[in-house]
Backbone as JSON, one array per atom type, in Angstrom:
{
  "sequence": "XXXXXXXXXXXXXXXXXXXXXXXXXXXXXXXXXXXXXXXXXXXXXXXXXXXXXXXXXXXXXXXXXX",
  "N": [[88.12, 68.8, 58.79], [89.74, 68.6, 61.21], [90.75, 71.22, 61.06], [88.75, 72.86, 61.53], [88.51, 72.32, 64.45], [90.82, 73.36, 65.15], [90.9, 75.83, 64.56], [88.5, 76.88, 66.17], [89.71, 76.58, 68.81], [91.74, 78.59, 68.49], [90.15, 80.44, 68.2], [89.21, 80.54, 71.14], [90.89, 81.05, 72.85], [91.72, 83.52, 71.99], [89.78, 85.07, 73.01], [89.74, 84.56, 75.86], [91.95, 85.76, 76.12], [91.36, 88.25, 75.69], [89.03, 88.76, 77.98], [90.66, 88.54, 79.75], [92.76, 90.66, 80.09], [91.13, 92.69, 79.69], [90.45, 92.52, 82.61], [92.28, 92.78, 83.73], [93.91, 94.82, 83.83], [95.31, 96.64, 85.36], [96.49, 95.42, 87.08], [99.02, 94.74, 85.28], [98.82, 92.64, 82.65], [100.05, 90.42, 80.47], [99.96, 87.8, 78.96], [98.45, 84.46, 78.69], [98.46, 81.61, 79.31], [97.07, 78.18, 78.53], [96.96, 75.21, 79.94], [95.95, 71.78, 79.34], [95.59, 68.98, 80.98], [94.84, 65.29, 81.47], [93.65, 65.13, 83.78], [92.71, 67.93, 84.36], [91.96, 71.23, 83.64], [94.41, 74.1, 83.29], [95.1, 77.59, 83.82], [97.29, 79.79, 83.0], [98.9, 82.51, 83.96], [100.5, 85.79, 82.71], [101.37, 88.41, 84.45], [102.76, 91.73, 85.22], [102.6, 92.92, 88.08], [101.84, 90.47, 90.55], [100.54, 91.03, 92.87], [98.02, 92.86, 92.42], [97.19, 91.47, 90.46], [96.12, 89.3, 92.3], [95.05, 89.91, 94.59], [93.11, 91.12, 97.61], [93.59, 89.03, 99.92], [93.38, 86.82, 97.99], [91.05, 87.6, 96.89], [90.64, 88.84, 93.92], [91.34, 86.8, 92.18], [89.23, 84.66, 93.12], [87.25, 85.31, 92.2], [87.85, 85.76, 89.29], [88.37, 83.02, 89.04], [84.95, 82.32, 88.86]],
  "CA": [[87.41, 68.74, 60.04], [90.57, 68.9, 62.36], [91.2, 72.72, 60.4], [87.99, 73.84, 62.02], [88.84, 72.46, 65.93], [92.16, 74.05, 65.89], [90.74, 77.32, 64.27], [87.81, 77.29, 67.65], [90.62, 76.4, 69.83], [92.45, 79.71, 68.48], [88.71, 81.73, 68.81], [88.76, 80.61, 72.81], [92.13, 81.66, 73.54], [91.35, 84.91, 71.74], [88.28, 85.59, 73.85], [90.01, 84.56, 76.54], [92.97, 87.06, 76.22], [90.86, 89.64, 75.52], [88.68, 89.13, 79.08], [91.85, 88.82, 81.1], [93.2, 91.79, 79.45], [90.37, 93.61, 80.28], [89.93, 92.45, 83.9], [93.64, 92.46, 85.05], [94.59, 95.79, 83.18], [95.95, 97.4, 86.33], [97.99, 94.52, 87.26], [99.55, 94.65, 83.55], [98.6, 91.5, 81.84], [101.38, 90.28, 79.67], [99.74, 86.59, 78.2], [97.96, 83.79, 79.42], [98.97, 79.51, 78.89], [96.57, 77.16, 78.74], [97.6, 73.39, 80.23], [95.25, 70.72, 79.31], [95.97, 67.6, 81.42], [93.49, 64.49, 81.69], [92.1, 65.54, 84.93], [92.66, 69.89, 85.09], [92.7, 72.61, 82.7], [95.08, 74.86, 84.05], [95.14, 78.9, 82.9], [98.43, 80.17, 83.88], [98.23, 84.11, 83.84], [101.99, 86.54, 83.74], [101.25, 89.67, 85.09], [103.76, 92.54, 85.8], [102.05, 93.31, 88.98], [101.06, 90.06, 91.18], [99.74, 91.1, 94.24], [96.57, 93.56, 92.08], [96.08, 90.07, 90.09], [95.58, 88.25, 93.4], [94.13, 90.86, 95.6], [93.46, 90.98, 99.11], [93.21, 87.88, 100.51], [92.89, 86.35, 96.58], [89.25, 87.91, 96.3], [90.45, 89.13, 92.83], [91.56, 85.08, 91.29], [88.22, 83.88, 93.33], [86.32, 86.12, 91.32], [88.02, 85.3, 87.69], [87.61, 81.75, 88.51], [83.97, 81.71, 88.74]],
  "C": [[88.32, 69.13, 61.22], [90.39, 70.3, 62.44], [90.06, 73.41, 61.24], [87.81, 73.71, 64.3], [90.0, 73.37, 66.11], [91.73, 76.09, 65.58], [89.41, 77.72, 65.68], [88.37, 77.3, 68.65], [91.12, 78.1, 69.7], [91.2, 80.71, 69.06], [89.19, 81.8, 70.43], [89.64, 80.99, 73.01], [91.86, 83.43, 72.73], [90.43, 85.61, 72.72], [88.66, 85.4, 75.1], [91.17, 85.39, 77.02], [92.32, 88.3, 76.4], [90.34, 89.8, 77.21], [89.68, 89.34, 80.11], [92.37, 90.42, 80.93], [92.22, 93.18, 80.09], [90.16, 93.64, 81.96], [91.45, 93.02, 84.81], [94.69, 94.07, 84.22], [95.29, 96.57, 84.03], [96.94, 96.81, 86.55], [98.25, 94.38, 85.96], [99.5, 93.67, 82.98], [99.77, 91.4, 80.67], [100.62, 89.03, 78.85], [99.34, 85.71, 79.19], [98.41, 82.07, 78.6], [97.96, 78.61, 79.26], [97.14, 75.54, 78.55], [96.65, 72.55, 80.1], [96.07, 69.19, 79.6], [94.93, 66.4, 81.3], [92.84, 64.73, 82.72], [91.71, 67.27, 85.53], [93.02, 70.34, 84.17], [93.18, 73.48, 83.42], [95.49, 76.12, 82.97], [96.34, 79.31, 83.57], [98.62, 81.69, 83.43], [99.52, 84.5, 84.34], [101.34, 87.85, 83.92], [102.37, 90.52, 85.33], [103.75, 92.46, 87.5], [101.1, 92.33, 89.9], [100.34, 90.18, 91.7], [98.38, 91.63, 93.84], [95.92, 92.49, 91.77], [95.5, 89.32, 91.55], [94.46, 88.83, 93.97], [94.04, 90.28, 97.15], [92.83, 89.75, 99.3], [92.56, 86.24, 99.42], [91.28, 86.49, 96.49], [89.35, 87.81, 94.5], [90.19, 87.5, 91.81], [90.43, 84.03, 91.59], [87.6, 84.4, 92.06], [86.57, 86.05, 89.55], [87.95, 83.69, 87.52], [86.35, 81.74, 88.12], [83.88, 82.42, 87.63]]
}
């Protein structure tokens, strides 16, 4: 039973590489870290190229939160 949480855990980080990958391909996507705390999941995203991930005025990081 654990064997099949840790193998959906691996799916979401797959699916979740892949959309970053696709969204942040200009700013060069390198890997993404997920932090699970008790009160915030936190995605931590390296990039070559900050400033495209952010964008002007962080429109781009509003826009991959929602």
């Amino acid at each position: 039973m654990i064997e099949k949480h840790f193998v959906q855990q691996g799916l979401k980080k797959m699916e979740l590489d892949s959309f970053l990958a696709k969204e942040l391909d200009k700013a060069g996507f390198t890997k993404a870290d997920i932090v699970k705390t008790p009160m915030v999941t936190r995605i931590i995203v390296n990039v070559v190229r900050p400033g495209l991930a952010i964008g002007r005025s962080g429109q781009n990081i509003k826009n991959l939160t929602e």
